[in-house]
C-alpha angles and dihedrals in degrees: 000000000000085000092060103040095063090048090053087045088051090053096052088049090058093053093044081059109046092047085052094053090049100041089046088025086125104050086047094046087056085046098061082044102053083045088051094048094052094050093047090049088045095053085044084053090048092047098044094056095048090059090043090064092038088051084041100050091047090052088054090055099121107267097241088060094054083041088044090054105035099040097066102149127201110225138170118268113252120261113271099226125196108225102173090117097047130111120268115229120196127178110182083173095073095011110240133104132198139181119237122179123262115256088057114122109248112281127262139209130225122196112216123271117229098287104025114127092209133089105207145355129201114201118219111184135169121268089231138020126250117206092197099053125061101213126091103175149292142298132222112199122187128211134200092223090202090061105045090030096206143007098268084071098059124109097242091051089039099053084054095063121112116228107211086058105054087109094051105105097207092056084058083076118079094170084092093057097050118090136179132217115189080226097063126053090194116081122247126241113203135166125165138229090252109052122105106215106062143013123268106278136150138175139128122275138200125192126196136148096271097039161001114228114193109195106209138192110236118216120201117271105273094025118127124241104260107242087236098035099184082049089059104046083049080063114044103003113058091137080073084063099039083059111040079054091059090039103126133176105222123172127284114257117182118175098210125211115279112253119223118221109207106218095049102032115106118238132202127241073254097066083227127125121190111221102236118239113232104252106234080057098038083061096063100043086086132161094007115186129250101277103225092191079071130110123177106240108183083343097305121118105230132159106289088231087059087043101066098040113275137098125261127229103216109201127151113303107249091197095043119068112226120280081026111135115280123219130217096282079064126196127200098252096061139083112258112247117227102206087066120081099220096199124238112258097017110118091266092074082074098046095041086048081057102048091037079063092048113022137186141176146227116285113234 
């Protein structure tokens, strides 16, 4: 009887129950519906924010890799120059060679200006001017690599930055901006007109323990900077290419002062021993003028100070502009005359080891 009686109390539960659900079928109806829509808006929610922190992500991305991505830029490819009749340049001083064409004017060289980051600059221009083309030549600065530490300090990469993005992390990097070509030994410098952390450059560049050598297109004096400055040297420039393809690092080769013994040297009826000029510098030293601070003392022209008996006190010459001829009272910002006998021990033997290290030559 027990048995039965639950079955017939779990009937009526059911019944009780189902009358409940249709007679309240439409609040719970709402109910379920209210339920579904929260879920769905939180999943939305869910959804939403996940695409926020990817968008964001992508926006935080360092501005020079989306420039990097979306400037790629189509140009022509650079001339291909046959450079089998050029001269051949070689500097074992600084140890590099190059080829230039033919018809250039013979290289010169420029010592730096207070200031100035660079070493050294040789000077490579075209025999004869061109109204229509806005190149001249090209430039070779010298770093002490010690000094600047890496390319990024030298005054070609420098002048490019932008300042308004010195504090940007990501235009602290200039790897991006290297590239090689098989063809070139030199590598190239390129940045492009759209990127915003520098301005538009573009040259050849060496590395080596010593020193950094940055290989540069010269405009004429007045002309603007192009606003795509490799393009244009694609166009109107392909003796830059010719070139940077014959660039080479070859060794160092420095012929030092000799140094006079004083118990073997040989010394003239006069007393007096001429310090010998190197002879790669000695050969172009050439045409020097007559030096009129000289008097002949035992048939030596030496400084006329020297001459009757007292010591000179050598300074910068203050008539003559730097890299001007020097005479035999010689200063440290002029050329050595070879037709003087600077005397061995005197106080130019300090000041002509210096500029034997470092030399330079007349200006024309």
């Amino acid at each position: 009887m027990a048995e039965e009686k639950k079955k017939k109390q779990k009937k009526h539960e059911k019944i009780f129950a189902f009358r409940m659900i249709r007679k309240h079928h439409k609040i719970i109806k709402d109910v379920l519906l209210a339920i579904a829509a929260v879920s769905a808006a939180a999943i939305v929610f869910a959804m939403s924010r996940q695409y926020s922190i990817e968008i964001d992500s992508i926006s935080q991305i360092p501005a020079p890799l989306q420039i990097a991505k979306n400037s790629e830029e189509i140009l022509p490819d650079p001339p291909s120059v046959d450079t089998a009749d050029w001269k051949a340049y070689n500097n074992p001083y600084y140890g590099f060679k190059l080829k230039y064409p033919p018809d250039w004017k013979k290289p010169t060289a420029k010592t730096p200006l207070k200031g100035s980051k660079w070493q050294y600059r040789y000077l490579f221009r075209k025999g004869v001017a061109d109204e229509s083309n806005p190149y001249i030549g090209f430039d070779v600065n010298i770093y002490d690599a010690k000094k600047v530490n890496e390319l990024a300090n030298t005054e070609e990469f420098s002048e490019l930055k932008n300042q308004e993005q010195e504090n940007n992390e990501a235009c602290i990097r200039i790897e991006e901006y290297l590239s090689e070509n098989p063809d070139h030994p030199a590598k190239e410098i390129y940045i492009s007109p759209t990127d915003d952390c520098r301005a538009t450059g573009f040259f050849y560049t060496l590395t080596r323990d010593e020193y950094i050598y940055n290989f540069i297109p010269v405009l004429k004096e007045g002309t603007d900077k192009p606003e795509n400055p490799k393009k244009e040297a694609i166009k109107n420039f392909p003796e830059f290419f010719g070139m940077a393809s014959s660039i080479e690092l070859i060794d160092i080769a420095r012929s030092k002062p000799q140094a006079v013994d004083p118990q073997t040297k040989e010394t003239s009826s006069t007393g007096i021993t001429c310090i010998k000029f190197p002879p790669e510098i000695l050969t172009k030293l050439k045409n020097p003028p007559m030096p009129p601070d000289s008097e002949k003392k035992d048939g030596k022209r030496v400084c006329h100070v020297l001459a009757e008996g007292h010591k000179d006190n050598p300074h910068k010459s203050k008539k003559n502009p730097k890299g001007g001829w020097g005479g035999c009272c010689y200063d440290p910002d002029e050329v050595p005359n070879p037709r003087c006998c600077y005397p061995v021990g005197s106080i130019y033997e300090k000041l002509l080891k210096h500029y034997f290290e470092h030399p330079f030559y007349p200006k024309k």
